[in-house]
Structures are given as C-alpha cells and as structure tokens.
C-alpha positions in Angstrom: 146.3 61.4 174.6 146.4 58.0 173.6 143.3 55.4 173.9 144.0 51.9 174.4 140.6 49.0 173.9 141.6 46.2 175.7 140.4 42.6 176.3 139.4 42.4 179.9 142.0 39.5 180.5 144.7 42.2 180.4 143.6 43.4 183.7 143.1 47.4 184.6 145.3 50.0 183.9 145.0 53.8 185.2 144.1 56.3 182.9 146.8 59.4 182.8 147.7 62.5 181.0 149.0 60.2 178.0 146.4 57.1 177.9 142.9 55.9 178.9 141.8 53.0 179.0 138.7 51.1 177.3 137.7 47.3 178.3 135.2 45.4 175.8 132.7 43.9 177.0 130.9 40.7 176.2 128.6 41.7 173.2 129.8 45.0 173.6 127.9 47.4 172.1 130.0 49.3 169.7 128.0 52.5 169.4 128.7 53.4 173.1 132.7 52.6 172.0 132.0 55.3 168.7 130.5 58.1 171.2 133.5 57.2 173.6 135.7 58.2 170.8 134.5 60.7 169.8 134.5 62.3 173.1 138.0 62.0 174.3 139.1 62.3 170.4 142.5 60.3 171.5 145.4 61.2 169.1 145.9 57.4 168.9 143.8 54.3 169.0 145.1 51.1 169.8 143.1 47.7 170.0 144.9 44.8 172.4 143.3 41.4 172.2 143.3 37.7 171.0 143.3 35.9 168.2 143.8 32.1 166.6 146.0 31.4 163.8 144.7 30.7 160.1 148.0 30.3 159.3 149.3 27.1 160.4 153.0 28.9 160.3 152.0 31.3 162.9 153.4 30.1 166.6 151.0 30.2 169.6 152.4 33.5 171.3 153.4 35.6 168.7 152.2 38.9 168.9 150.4 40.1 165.5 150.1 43.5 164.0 147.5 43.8 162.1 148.1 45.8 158.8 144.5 45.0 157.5 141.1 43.0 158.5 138.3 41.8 156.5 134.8 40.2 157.6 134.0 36.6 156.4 130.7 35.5 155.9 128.4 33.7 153.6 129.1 34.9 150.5 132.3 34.3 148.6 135.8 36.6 148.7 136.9 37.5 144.9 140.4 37.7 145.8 140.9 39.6 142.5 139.1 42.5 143.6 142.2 45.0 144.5 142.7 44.8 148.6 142.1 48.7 149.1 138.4 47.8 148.1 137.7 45.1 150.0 140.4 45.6 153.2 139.9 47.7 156.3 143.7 48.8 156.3 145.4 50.4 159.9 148.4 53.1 159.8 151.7 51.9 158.5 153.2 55.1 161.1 151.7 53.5 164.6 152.5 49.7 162.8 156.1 50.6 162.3 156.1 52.4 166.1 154.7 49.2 167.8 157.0 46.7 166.0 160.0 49.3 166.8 158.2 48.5 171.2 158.1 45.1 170.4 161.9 44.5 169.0 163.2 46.3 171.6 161.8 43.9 174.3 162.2 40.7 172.3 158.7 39.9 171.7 158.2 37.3 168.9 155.6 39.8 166.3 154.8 39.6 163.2 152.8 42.6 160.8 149.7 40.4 159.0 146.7 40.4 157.7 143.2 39.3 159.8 139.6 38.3 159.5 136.3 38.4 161.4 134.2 35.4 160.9 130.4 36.4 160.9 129.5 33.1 162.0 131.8 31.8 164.1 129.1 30.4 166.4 127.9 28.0 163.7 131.5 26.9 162.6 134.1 26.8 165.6 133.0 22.7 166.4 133.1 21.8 162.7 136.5 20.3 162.0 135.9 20.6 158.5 135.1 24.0 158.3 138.0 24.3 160.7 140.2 22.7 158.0 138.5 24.7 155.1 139.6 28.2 156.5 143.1 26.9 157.5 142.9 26.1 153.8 141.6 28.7 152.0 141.3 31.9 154.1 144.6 33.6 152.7 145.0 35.4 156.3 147.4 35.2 158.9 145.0 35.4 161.4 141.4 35.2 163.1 139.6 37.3 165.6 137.0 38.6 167.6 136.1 42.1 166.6 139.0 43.7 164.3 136.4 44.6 161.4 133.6 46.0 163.8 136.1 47.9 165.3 137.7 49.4 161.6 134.4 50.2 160.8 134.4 52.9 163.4 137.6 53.8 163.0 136.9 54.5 159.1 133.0 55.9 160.1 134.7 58.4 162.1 138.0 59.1 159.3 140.5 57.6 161.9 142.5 55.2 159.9 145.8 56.9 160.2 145.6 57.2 164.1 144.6 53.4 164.3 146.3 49.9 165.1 145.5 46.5 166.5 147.8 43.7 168.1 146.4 40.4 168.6 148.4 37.9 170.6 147.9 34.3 169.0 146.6 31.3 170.8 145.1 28.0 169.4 143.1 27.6 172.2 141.1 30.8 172.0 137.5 30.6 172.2 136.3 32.8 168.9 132.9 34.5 170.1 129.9 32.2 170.6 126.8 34.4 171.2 125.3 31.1 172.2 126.9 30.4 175.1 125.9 31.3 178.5 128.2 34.2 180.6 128.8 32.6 183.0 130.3 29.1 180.4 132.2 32.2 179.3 133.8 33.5 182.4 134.5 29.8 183.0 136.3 29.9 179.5 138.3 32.8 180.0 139.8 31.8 183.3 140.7 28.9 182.4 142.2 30.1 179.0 144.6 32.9 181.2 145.7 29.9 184.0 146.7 27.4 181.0 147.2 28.9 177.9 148.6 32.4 178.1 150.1 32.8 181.5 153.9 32.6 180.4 153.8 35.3 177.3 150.8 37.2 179.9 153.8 37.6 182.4 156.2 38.6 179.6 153.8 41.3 178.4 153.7 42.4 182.0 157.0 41.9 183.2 158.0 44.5 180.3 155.7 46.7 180.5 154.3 46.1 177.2 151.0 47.8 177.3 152.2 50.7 179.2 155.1 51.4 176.9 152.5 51.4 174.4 149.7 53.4 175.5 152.4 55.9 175.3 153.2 56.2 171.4 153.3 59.4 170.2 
C-alpha cells in the first residue's frame, strides 16, 4: 500500500487496497503526518505539490522530481561540503518509476534538486533577495515543505521508499505564516482558476495521480 501527501488543490482521492491518501494542511503539523506513517507503514511514500523555479531555465508547468532537498536559512551553504552531508536525498528506484509515468503520458519533467527557505515570509516581497537566490541558490527549484517532510522520512529510515514531485509555477505563493487564512484561501483559488488550470486538467485528464499512487 502506497501513501500519497497531497496539496489540497489536487482535490480528493479515495483511499483503496493500493493507496491512501494524506492532504497537508495549512501549518500542518508534521508530527501527526510521522504517527500517520508510521501507522499505515505504506510501502511507498510519495509527496505531490508546488513549487517556484530558482532556476530561470525551468518552464512554468514542468513537473519536477526531486532527487534531493536542502533547507536555507541564515547561515551560509559551504557548497564544498560533499552533498551526502548536507542533502536530504529521495530513492533513485521510485525517481526512475515516476519519470518512466510521466514519459509515457507526455508530461514535460525534469529530475532536480530543491530547497526550503526558512524565511520565506521575510523575503518573498524583496526583489533583491528575489534576485539573489535566482543568483546564487545552485537549485533547480523552491518549495514549501520538501525538507520538513525528508526529515521524517529519514527520522523514521524511509529514504528508499520516498519521492516528491513538485509542479512549477511562478506565481506560487511560498508559505507566509503571516498571512491571514482566509488571504490564503483567497490565494489559492485564485492561483488554481489562473495559473494552473491547463497542466491541472492535463494531470487529471491522464490520470496522473492515480497511475501513481499505484507504483509498486
């Protein structure tokens, strides 16, 4: 049995024999996902969500496997420091099974590398800081949660059972804890109408997430 976390934007799915189903929440409390997991002990884990481009090469709706994360904060990356001590890394067996999905429905992918911003709040309106990580950050892209959620996956010695896609959009809000919900519900809707309906009805059309959930 297969568990699948998914951004709530993907709508609801029915849990069977093969899959369930796990919706983040807003400041979702990542202990409750760790007992969930350890529960159901899922054979797979597979994280489907959003993400921004820090690489400027990277098109608005490609979908992005992500090989490795790694948080960002205050204090300076040594990029000497070899990337299997400073990386969260995912399993190279579930990448090479969801790029194998995506090929064979035509789905624009990429495998790359991600990070977590710590303080996203305090940056995402800054255009130079905006410019700095375009710049600087040598990752392919940015998200919400990929770190928090590899820090379970490693906490609990799941790494070879676990894999993340991200699908990329500009216009995707990175977590602002200072927001109010209901700014952020606003957000989100109007993020699905405008920004991601034609690849959203691609992924559905296809079956995407259900083809998925069903790895082996």
């Amino acid at each position: 049995m297969n568990l699948i976390i998914l951004n709530k934007s993907f709508g609801t799915f029915e849990n069977s024999k093969e899959s369930i189903f796990y919706h983040l929440k807003v400041n979702q409390d990542y202990k409750e996902l760790k007992k969930f997991i350890e529960k159901h002990d899922p054979e797979n884990i597979i994280s489907i969500d959003f993400g921004v481009q820090a690489n400027k090469a990277i098109k608005n709706n490609t979908i992005v496997i992500g090989k490795e994360s790694i948080m960002i904060n205050s204090k300076p990356i040594d990029w000497s420091i070899p990337r299997a001590d400073k990386w969260l890394e995912t399993s190279e067996r579930l990448n090479l099974k969801i790029s194998n999905i995506l090929e064979e429905n035509c789905l624009q992918h990429i495998v790359g590398s991600c990070a977590q911003l710590e303080y996203s709040e305090k940056i995402k309106e800054r255009k130079k800081a905006l410019e700095w990580i375009h710049k600087k950050i040598k990752v392919n892209i940015i998200d919400n949660n990929s770190v928090e959620l590899l820090k379970i996956i490693f906490e609990l010695n799941l790494s070879e059972k676990y894999s993340f896609l991200r699908l990329i959009n500009s216009k995707y809000q990175i977590n602002n804890n200072n927001l109010k919900k209901i700014k952020n519900i606003f957000y989100s809707f109007l993020f699905n109408k405008f920004h991601i309906k034609k690849i959203s009805s691609k992924i559905s059309e296809k079956k995407l997430i259900i083809q998925i959930s069903k790895i082996n």
